[in-house]
C-alpha positions as protocol buffer text, in pm:
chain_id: "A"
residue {
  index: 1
  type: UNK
  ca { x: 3073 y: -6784 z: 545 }
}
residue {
  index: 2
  type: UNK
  ca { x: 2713 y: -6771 z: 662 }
}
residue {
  index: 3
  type: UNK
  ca { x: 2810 y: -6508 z: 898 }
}
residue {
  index: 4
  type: UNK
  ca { x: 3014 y: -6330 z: 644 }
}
residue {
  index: 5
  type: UNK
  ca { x: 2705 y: -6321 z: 436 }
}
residue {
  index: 6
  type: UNK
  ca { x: 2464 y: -6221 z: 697 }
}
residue {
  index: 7
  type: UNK
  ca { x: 2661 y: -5936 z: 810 }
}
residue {
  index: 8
  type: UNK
  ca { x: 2805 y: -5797 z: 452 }
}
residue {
  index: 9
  type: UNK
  ca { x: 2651 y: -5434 z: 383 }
}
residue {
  index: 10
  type: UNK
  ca { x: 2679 y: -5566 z: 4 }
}
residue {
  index: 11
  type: UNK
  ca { x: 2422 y: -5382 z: -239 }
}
residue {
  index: 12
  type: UNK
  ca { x: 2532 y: -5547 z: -576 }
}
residue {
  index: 13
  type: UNK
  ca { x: 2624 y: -5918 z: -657 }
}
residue {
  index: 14
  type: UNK
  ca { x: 3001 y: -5834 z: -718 }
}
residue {
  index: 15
  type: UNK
  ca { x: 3033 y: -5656 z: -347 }
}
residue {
  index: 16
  type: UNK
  ca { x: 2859 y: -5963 z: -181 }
}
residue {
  index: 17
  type: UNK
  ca { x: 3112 y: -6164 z: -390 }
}
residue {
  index: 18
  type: UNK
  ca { x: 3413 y: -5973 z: -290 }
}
residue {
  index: 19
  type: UNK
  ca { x: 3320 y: -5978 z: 65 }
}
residue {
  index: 20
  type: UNK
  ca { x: 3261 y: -6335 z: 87 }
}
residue {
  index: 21
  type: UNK
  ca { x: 3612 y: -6383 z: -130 }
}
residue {
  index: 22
  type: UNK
  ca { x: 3758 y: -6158 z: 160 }
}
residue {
  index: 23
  type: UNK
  ca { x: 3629 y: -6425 z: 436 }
}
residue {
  index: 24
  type: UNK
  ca { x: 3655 y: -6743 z: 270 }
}
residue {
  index: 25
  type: UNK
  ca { x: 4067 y: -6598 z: 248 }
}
residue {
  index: 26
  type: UNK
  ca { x: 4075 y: -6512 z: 603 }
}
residue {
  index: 27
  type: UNK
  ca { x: 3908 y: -6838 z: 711 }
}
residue {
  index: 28
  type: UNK
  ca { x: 4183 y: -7085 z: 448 }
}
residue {
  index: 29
  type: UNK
  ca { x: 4455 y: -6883 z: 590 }
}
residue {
  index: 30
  type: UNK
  ca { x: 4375 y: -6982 z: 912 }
}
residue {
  index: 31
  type: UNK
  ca { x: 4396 y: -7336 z: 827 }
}
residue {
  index: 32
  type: UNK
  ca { x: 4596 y: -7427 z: 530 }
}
residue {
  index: 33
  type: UNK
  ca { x: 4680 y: -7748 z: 551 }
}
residue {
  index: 34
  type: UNK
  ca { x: 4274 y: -7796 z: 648 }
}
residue {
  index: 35
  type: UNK
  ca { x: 4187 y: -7997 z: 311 }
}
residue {
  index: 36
  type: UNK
  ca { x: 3834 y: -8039 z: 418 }
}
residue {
  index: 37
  type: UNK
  ca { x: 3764 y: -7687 z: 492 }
}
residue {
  index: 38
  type: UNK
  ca { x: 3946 y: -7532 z: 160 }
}
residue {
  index: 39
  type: UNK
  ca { x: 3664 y: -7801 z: -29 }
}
residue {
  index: 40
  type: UNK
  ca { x: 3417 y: -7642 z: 204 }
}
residue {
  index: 41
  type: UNK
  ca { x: 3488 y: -7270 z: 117 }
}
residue {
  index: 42
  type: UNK
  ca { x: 3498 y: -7342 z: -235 }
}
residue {
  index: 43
  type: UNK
  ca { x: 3176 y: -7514 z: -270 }
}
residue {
  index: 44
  type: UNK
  ca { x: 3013 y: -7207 z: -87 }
}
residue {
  index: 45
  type: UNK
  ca { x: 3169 y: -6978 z: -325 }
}
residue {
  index: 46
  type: UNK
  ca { x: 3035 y: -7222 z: -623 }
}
residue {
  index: 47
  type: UNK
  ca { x: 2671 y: -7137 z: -437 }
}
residue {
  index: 48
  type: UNK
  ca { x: 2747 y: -6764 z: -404 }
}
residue {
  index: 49
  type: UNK
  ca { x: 2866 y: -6745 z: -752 }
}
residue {
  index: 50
  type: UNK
  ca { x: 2564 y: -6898 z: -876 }
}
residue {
  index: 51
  type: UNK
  ca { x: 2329 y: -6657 z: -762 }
}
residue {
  index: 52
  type: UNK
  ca { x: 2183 y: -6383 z: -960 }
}
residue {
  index: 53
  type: UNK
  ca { x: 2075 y: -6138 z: -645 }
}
residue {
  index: 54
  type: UNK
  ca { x: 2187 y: -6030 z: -307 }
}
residue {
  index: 55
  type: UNK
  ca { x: 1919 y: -6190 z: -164 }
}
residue {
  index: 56
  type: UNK
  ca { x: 1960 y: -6524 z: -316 }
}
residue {
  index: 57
  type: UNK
  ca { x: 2306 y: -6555 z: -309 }
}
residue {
  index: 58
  type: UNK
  ca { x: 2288 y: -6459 z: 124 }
}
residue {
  index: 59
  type: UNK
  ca { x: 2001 y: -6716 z: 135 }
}
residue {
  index: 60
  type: UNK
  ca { x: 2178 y: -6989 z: -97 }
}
residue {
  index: 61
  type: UNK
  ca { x: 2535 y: -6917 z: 120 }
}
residue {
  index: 62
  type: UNK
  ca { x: 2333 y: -6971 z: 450 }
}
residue {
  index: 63
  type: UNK
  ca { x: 2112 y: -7303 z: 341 }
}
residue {
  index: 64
  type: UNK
  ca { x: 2448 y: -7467 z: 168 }
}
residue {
  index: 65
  type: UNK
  ca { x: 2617 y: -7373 z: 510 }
}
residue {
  index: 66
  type: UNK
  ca { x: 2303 y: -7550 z: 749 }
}
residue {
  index: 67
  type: UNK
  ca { x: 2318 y: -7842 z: 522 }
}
residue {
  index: 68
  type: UNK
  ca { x: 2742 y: -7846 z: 533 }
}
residue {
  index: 69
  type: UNK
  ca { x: 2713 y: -7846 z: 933 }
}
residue {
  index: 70
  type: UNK
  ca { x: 2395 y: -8150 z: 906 }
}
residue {
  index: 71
  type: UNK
  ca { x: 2661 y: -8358 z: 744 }
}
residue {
  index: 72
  type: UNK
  ca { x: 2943 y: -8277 z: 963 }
}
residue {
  index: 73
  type: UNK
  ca { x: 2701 y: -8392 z: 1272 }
}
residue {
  index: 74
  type: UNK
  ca { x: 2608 y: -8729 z: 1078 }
}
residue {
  index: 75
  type: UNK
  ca { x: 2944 y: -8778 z: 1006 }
}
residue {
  index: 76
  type: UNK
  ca { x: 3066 y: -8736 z: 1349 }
}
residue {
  index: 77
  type: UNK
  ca { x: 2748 y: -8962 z: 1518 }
}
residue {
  index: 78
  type: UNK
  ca { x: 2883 y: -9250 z: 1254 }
}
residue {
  index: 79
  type: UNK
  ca { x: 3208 y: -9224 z: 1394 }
}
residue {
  index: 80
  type: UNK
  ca { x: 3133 y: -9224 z: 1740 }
}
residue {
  index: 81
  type: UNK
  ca { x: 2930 y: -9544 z: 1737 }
}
């Protein structure tokens, strides 16, 4: 979603949304059954639709998704000790 962020051409708040509503689909498709991954995507939409700017809402997608993967590595160190 980061990614989907950093690389969308979007010039309004509604095109930025529509393009990351385009990835977050293409990403759940790929995994449906994935529970943690659908709650993933739709906090990072919950982010994205709380910004008021292109520039927040890429910045807000891209901290919420460095903090997502911090926790995934915790999570994973825990369960490998």
């Amino acid at each position: 979603m980061a990614l989907a962020a950093l690389q969308s051409k979007a010039a309004t708040k509604d095109q930025l949304i529509s393009d990351l509503e385009k990835a977050r689909k293409i990403l759940y498709d790929t995994r449906p059954t994935a529970v943690n991954l659908k709650w993933r995507l739709d906090k990072i939409m919950i982010v994205a639709n709380s910004g008021n700017t292109v520039e927040q809402i890429k910045q807000s997608v891209i901290n919420e998704a460095k903090k997502m993967a911090e926790e995934d590595i915790q999570i994973n160190k825990t369960m490998g000790k």
